[in-house]
PyMOL Python script that loads the backbone (N, CA, C, O; Angstrom):
from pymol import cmd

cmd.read_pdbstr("""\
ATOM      1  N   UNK A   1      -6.604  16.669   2.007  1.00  0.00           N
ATOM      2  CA  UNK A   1      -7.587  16.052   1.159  1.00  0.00           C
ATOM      3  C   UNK A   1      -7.383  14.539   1.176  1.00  0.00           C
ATOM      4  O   UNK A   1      -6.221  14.170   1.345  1.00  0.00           O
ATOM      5  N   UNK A   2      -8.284  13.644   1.034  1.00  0.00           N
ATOM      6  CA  UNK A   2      -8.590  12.397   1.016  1.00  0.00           C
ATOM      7  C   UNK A   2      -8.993  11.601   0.027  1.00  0.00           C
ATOM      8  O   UNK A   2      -9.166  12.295  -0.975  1.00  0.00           O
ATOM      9  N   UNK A   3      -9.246  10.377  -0.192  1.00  0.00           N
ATOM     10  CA  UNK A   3     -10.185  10.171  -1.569  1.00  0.00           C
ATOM     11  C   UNK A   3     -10.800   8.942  -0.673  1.00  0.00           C
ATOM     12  O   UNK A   3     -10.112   8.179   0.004  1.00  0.00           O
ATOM     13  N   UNK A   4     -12.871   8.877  -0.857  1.00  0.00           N
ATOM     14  CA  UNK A   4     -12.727   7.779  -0.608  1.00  0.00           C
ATOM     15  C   UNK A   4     -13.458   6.828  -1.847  1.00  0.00           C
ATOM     16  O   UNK A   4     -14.501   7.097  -2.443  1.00  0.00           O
ATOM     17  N   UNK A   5     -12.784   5.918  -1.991  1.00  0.00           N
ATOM     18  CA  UNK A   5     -12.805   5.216  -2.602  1.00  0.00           C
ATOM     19  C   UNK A   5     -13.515   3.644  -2.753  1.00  0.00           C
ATOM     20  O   UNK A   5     -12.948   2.812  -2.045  1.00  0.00           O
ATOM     21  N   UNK A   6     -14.862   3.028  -3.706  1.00  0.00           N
ATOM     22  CA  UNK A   6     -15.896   2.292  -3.444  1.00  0.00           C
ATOM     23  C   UNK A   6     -15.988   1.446  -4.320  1.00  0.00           C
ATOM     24  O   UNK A   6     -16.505   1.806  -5.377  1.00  0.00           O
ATOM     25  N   UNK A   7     -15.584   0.233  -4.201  1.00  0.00           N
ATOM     26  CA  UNK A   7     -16.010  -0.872  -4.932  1.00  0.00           C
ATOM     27  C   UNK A   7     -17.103  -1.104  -5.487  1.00  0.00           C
ATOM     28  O   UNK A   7     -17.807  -1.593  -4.604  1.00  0.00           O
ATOM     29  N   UNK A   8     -17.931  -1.025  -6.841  1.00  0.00           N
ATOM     30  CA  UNK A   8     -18.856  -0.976  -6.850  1.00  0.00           C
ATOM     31  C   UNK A   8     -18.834  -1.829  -8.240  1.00  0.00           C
ATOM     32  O   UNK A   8     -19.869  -1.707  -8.896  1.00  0.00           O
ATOM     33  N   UNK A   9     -17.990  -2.537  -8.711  1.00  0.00           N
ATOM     34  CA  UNK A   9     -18.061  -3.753  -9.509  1.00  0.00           C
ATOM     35  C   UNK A   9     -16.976  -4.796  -9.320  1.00  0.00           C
ATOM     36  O   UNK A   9     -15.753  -4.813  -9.179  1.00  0.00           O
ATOM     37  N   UNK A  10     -17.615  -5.342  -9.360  1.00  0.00           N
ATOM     38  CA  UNK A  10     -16.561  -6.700  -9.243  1.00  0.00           C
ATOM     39  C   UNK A  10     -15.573  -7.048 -10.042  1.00  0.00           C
ATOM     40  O   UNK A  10     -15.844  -6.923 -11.236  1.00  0.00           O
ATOM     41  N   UNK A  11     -14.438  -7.473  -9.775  1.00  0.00           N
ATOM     42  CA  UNK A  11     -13.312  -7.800 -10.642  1.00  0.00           C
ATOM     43  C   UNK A  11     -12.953  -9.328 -10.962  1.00  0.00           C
ATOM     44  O   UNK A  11     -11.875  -9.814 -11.301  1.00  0.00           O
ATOM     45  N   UNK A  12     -14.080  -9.873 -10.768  1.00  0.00           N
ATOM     46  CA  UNK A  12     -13.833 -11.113 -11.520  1.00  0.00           C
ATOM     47  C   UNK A  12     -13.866 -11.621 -12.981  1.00  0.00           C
ATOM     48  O   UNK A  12     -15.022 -11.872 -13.322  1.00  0.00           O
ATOM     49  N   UNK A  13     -13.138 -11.802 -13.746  1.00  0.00           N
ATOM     50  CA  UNK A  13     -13.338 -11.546 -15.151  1.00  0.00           C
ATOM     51  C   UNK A  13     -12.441 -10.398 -15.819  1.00  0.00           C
ATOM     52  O   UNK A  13     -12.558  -9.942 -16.957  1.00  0.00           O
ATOM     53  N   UNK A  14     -11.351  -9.980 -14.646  1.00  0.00           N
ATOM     54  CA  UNK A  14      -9.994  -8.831 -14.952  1.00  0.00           C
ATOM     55  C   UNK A  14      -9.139  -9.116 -14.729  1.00  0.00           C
ATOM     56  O   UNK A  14      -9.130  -9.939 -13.814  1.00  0.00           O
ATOM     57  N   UNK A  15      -8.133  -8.834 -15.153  1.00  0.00           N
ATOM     58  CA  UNK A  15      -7.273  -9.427 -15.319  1.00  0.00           C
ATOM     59  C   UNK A  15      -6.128  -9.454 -13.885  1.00  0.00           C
ATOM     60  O   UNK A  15      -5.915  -8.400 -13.286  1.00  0.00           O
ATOM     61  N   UNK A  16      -5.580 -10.522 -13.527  1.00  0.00           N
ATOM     62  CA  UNK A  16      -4.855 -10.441 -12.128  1.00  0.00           C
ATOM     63  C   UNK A  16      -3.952  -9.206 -11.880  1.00  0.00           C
ATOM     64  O   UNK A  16      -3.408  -9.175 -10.776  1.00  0.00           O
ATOM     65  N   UNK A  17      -3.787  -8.515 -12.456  1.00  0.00           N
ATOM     66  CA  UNK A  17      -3.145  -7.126 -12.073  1.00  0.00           C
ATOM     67  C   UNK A  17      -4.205  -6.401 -11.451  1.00  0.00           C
ATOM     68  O   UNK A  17      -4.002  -5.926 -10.334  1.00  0.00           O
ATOM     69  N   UNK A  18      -5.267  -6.252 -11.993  1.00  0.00           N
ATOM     70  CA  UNK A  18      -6.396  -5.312 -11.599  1.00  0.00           C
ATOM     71  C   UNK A  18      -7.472  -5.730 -10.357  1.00  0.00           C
ATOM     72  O   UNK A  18      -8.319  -5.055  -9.772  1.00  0.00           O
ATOM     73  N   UNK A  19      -6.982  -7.411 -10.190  1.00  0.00           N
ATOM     74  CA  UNK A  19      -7.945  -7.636  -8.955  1.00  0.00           C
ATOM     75  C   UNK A  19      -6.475  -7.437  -7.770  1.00  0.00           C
ATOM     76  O   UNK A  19      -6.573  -7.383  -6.544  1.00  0.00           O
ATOM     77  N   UNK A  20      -5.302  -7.364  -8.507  1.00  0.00           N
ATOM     78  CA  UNK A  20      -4.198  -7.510  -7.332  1.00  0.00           C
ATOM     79  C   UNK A  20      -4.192  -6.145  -6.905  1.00  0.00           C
ATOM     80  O   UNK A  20      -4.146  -6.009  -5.682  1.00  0.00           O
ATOM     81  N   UNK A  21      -4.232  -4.943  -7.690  1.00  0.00           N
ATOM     82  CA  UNK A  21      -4.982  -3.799  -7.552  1.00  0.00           C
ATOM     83  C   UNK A  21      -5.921  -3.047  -6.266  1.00  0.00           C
ATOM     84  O   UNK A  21      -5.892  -2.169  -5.404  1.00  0.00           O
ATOM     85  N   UNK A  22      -6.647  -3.990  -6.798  1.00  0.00           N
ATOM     86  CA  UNK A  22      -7.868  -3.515  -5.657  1.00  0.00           C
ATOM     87  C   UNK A  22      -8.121  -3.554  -4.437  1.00  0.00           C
ATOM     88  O   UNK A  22      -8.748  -2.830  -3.664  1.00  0.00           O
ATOM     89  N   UNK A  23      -7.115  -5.221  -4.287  1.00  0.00           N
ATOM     90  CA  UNK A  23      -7.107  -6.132  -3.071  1.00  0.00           C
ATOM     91  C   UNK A  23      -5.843  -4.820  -2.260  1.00  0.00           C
ATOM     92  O   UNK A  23      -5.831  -4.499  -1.071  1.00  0.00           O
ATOM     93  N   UNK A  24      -4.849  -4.260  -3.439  1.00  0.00           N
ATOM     94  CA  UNK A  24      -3.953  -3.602  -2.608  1.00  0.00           C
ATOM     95  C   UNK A  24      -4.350  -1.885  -1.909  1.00  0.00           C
ATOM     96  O   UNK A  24      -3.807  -1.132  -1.101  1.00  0.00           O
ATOM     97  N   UNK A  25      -5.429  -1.857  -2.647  1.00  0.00           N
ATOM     98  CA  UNK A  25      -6.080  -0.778  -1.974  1.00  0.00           C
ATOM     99  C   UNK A  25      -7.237  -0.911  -0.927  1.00  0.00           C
ATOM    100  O   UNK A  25      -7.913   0.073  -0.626  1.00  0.00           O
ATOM    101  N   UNK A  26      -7.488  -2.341  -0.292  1.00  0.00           N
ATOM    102  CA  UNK A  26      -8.068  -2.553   0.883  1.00  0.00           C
ATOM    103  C   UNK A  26      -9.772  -3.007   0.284  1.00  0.00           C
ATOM    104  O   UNK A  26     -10.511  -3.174   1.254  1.00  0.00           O
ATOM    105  N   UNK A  27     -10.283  -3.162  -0.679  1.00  0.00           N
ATOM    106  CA  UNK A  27     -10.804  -3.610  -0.623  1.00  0.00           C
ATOM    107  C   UNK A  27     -11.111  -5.220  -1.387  1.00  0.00           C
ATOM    108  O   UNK A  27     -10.634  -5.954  -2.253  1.00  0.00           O
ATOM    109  N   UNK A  28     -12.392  -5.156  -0.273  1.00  0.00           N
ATOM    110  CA  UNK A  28     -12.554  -6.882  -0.487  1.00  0.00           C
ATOM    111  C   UNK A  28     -14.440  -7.779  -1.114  1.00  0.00           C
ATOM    112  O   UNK A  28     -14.803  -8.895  -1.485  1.00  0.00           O
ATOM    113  N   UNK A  29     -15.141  -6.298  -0.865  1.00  0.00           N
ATOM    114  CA  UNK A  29     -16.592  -6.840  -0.947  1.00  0.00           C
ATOM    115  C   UNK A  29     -16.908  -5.405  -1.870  1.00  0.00           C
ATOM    116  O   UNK A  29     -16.329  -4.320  -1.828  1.00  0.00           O
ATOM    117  N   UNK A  30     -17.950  -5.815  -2.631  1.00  0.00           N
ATOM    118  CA  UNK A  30     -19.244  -4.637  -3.437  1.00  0.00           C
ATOM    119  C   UNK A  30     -19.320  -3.625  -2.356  1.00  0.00           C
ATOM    120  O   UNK A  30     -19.316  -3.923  -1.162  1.00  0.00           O
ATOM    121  N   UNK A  31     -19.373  -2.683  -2.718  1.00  0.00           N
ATOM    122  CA  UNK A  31     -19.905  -1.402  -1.867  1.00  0.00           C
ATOM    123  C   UNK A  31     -19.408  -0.631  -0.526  1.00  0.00           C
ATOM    124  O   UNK A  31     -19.750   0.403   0.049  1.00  0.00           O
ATOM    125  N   UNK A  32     -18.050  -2.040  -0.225  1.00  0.00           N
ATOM    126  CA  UNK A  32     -17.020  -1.471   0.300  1.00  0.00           C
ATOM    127  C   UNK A  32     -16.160  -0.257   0.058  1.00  0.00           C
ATOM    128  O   UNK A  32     -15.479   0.035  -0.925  1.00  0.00           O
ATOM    129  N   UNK A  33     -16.350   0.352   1.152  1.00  0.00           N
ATOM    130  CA  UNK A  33     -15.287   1.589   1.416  1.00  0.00           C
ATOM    131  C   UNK A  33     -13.978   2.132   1.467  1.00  0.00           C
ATOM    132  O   UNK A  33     -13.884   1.921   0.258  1.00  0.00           O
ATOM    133  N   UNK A  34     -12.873   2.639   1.748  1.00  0.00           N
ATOM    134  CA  UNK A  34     -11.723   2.990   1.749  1.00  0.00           C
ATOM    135  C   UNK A  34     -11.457   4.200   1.442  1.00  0.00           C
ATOM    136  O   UNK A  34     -11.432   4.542   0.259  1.00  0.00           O
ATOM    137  N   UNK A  35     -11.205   5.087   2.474  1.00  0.00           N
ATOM    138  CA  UNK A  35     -10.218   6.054   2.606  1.00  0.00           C
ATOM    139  C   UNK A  35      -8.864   6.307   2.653  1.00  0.00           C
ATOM    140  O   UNK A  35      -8.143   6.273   3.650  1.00  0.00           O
ATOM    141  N   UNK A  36      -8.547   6.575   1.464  1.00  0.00           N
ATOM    142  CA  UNK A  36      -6.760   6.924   1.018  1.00  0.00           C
ATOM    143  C   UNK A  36      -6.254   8.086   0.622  1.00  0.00           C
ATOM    144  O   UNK A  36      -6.720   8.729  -0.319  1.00  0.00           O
ATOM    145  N   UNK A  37      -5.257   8.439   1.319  1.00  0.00           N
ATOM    146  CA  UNK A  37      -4.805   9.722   1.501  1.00  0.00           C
ATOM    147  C   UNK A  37      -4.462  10.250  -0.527  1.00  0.00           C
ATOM    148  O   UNK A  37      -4.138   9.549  -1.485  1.00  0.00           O
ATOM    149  N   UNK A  38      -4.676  11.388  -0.437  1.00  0.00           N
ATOM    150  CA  UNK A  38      -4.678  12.033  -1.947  1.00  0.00           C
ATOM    151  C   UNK A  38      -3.353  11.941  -2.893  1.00  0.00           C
ATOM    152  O   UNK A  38      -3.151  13.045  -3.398  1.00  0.00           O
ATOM    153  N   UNK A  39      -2.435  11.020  -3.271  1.00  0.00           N
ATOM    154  CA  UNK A  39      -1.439  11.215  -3.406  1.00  0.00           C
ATOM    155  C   UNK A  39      -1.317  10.659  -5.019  1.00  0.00           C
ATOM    156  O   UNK A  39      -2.224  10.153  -5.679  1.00  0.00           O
ATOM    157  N   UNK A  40      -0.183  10.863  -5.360  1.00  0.00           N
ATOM    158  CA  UNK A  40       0.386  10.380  -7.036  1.00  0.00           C
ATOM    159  C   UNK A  40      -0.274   8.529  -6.642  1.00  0.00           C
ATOM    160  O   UNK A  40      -1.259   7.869  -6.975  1.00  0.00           O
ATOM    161  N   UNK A  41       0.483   8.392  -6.106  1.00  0.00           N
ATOM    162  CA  UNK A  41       0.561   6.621  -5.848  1.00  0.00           C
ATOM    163  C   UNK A  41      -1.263   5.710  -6.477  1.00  0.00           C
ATOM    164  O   UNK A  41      -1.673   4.888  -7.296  1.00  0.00           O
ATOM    165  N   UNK A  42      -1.889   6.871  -5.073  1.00  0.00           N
ATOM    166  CA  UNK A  42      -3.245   6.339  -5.531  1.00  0.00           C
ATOM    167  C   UNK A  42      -3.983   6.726  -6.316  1.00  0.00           C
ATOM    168  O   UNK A  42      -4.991   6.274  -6.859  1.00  0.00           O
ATOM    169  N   UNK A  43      -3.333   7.774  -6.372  1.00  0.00           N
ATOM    170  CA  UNK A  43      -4.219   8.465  -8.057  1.00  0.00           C
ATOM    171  C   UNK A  43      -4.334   7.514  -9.329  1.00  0.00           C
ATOM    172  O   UNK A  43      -5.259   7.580 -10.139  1.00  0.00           O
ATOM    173  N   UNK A  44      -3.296   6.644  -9.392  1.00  0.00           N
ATOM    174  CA  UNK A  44      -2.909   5.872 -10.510  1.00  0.00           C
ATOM    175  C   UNK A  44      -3.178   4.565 -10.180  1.00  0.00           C
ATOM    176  O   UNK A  44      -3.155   3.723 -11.078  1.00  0.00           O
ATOM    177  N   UNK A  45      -3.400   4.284  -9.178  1.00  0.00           N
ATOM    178  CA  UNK A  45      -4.059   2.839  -8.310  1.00  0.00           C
ATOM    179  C   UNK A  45      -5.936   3.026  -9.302  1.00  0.00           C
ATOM    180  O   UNK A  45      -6.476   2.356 -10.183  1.00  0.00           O
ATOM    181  N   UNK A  46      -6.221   3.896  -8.760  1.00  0.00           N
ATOM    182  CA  UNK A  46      -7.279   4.289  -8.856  1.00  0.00           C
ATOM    183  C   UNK A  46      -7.566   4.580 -10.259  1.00  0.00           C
ATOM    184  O   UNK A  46      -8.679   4.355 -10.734  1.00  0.00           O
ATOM    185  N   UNK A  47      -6.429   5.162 -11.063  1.00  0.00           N
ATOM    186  CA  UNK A  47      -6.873   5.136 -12.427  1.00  0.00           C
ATOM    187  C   UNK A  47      -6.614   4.106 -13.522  1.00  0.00           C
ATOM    188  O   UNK A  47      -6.711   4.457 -14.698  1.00  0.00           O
ATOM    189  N   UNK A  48      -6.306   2.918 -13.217  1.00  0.00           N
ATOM    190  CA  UNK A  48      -6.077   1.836 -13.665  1.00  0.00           C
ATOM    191  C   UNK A  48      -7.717   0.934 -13.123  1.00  0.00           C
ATOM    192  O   UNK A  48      -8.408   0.322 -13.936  1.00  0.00           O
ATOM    193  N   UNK A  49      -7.925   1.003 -12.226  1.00  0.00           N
ATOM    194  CA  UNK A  49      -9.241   0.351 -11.915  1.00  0.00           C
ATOM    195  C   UNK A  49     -10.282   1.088 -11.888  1.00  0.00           C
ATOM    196  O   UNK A  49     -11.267   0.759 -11.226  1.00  0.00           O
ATOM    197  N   UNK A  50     -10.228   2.280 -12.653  1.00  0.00           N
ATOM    198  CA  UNK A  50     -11.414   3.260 -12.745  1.00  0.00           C
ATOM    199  C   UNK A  50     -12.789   2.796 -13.048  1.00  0.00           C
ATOM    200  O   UNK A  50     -13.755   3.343 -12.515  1.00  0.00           O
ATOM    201  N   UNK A  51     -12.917   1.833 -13.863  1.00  0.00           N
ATOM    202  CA  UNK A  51     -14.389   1.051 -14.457  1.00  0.00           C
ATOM    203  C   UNK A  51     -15.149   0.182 -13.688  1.00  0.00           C
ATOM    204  O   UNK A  51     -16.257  -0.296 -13.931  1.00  0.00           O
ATOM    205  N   UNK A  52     -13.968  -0.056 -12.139  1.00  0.00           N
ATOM    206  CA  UNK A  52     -14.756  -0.691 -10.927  1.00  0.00           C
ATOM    207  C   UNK A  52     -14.920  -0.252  -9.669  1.00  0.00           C
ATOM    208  O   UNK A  52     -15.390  -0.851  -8.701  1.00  0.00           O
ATOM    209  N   UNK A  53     -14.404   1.080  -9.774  1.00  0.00           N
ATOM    210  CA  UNK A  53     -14.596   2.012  -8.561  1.00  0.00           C
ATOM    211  C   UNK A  53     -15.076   3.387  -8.569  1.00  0.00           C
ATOM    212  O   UNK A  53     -14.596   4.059  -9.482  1.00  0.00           O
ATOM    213  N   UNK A  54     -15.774   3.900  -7.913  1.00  0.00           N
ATOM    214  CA  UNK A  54     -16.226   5.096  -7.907  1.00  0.00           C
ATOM    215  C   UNK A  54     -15.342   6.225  -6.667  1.00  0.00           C
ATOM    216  O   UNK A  54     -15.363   5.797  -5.513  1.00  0.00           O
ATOM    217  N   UNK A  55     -14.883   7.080  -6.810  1.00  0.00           N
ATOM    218  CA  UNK A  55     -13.779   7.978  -6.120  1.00  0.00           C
ATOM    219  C   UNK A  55     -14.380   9.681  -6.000  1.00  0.00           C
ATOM    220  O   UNK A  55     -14.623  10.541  -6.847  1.00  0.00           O
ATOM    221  N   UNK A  56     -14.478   9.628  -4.221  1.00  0.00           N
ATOM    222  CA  UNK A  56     -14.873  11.245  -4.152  1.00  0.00           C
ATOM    223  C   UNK A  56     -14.606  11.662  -3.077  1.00  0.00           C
ATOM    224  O   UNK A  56     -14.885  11.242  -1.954  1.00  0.00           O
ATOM    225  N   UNK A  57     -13.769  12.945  -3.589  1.00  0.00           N
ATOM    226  CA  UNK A  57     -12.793  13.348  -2.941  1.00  0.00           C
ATOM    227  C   UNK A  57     -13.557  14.287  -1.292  1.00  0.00           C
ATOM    228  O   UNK A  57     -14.531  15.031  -1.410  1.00  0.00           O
ATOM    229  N   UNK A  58     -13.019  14.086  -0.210  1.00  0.00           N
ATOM    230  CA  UNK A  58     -13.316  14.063   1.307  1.00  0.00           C
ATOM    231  C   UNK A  58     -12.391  15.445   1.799  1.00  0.00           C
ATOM    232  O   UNK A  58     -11.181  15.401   1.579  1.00  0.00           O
ATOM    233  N   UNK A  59     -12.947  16.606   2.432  1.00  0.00           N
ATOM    234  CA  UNK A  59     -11.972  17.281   3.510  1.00  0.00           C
ATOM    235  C   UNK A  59     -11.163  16.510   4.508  1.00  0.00           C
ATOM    236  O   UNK A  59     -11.594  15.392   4.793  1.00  0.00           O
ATOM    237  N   UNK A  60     -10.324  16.824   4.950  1.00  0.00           N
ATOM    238  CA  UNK A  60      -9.183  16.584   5.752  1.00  0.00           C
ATOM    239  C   UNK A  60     -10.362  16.263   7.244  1.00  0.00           C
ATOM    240  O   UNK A  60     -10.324  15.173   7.814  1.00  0.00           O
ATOM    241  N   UNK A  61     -11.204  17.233   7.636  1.00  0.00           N
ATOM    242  CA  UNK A  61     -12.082  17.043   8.672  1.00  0.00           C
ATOM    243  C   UNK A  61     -12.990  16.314   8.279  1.00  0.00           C
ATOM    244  O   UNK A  61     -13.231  15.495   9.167  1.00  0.00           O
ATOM    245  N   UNK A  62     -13.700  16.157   7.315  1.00  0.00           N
ATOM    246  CA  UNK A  62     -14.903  14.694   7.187  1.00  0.00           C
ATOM    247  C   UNK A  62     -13.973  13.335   7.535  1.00  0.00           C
ATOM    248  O   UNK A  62     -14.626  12.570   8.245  1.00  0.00           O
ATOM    249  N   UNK A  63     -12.688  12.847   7.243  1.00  0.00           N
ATOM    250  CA  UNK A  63     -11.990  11.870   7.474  1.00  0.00           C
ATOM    251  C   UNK A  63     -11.968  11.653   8.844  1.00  0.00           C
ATOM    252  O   UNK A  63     -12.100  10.504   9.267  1.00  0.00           O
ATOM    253  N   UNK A  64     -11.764  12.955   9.887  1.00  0.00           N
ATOM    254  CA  UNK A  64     -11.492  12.464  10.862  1.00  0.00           C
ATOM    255  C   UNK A  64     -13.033  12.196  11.796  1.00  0.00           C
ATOM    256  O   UNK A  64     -13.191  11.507  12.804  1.00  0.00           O
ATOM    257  N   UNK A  65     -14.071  13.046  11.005  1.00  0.00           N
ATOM    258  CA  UNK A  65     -15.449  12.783  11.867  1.00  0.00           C
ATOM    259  C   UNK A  65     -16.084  11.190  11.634  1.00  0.00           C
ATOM    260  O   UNK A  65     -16.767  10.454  12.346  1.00  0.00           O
ATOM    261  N   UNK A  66     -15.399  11.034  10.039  1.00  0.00           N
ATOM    262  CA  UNK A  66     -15.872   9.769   9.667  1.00  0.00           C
ATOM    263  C   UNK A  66     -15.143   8.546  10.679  1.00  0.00           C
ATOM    264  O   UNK A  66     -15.951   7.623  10.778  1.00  0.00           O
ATOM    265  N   UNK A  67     -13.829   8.248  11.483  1.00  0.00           N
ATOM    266  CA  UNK A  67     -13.074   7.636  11.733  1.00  0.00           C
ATOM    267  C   UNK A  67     -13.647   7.705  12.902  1.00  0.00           C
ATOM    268  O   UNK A  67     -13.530   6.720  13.630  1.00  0.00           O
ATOM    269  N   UNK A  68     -14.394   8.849  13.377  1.00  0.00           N
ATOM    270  CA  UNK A  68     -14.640   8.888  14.890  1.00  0.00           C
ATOM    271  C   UNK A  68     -15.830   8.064  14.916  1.00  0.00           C
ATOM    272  O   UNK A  68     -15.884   7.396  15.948  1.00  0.00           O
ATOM    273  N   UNK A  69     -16.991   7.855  13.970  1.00  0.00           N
ATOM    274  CA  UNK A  69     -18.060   7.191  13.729  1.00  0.00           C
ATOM    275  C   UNK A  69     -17.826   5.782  14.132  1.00  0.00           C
ATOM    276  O   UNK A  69     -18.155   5.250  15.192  1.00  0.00           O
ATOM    277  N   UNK A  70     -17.037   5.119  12.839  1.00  0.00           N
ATOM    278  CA  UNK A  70     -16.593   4.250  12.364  1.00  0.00           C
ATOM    279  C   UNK A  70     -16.144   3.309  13.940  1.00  0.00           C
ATOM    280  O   UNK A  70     -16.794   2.285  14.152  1.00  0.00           O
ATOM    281  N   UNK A  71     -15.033   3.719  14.975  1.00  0.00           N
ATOM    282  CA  UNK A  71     -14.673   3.521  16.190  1.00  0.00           C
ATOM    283  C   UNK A  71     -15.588   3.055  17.236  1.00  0.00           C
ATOM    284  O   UNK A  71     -15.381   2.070  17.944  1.00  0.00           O
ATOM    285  N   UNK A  72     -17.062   4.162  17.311  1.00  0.00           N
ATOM    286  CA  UNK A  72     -17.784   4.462  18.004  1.00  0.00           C
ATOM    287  C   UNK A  72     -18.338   3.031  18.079  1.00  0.00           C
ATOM    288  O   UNK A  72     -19.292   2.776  18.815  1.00  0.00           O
TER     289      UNK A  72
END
""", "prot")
cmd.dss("prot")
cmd.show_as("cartoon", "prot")
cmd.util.cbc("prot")
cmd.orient("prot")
């Protein structure tokens, strides 16, 4: 299982933990993407910046069809 994970508000106006946060989970723009593997770590990445990201969870095979896209 996967999570991917979408910037979909901006963190300007939060506090530097929560934009240091976000930046450490790869993203950088609105509506940007990121796929991160399902684990404790990002679960709690993710639930600390919950009010600026939207998170839904991916099969093990959509990750890799998505990666093959993505390449192409």
């Amino acid at each position: 299982m996967a999570l991917k994970i979408t910037l979909v508000r901006s963190p300007i106006g939060y506090s530097k933990r929560q934009k240091r946060t976000v930046e450490a989970l790869g993203l950088r723009r609105l509506q940007q993407s990121v796929l991160k593997p399902d684990n404790p770590a990002i679960r709690g990445m993710v639930r600390k910046i919950s009010h600026l990201v939207t998170v839904e969870e991916v099969a093990d095979n959509a990750v890799t069809e998505e990666a093959a896209n993505v390449s192409a």
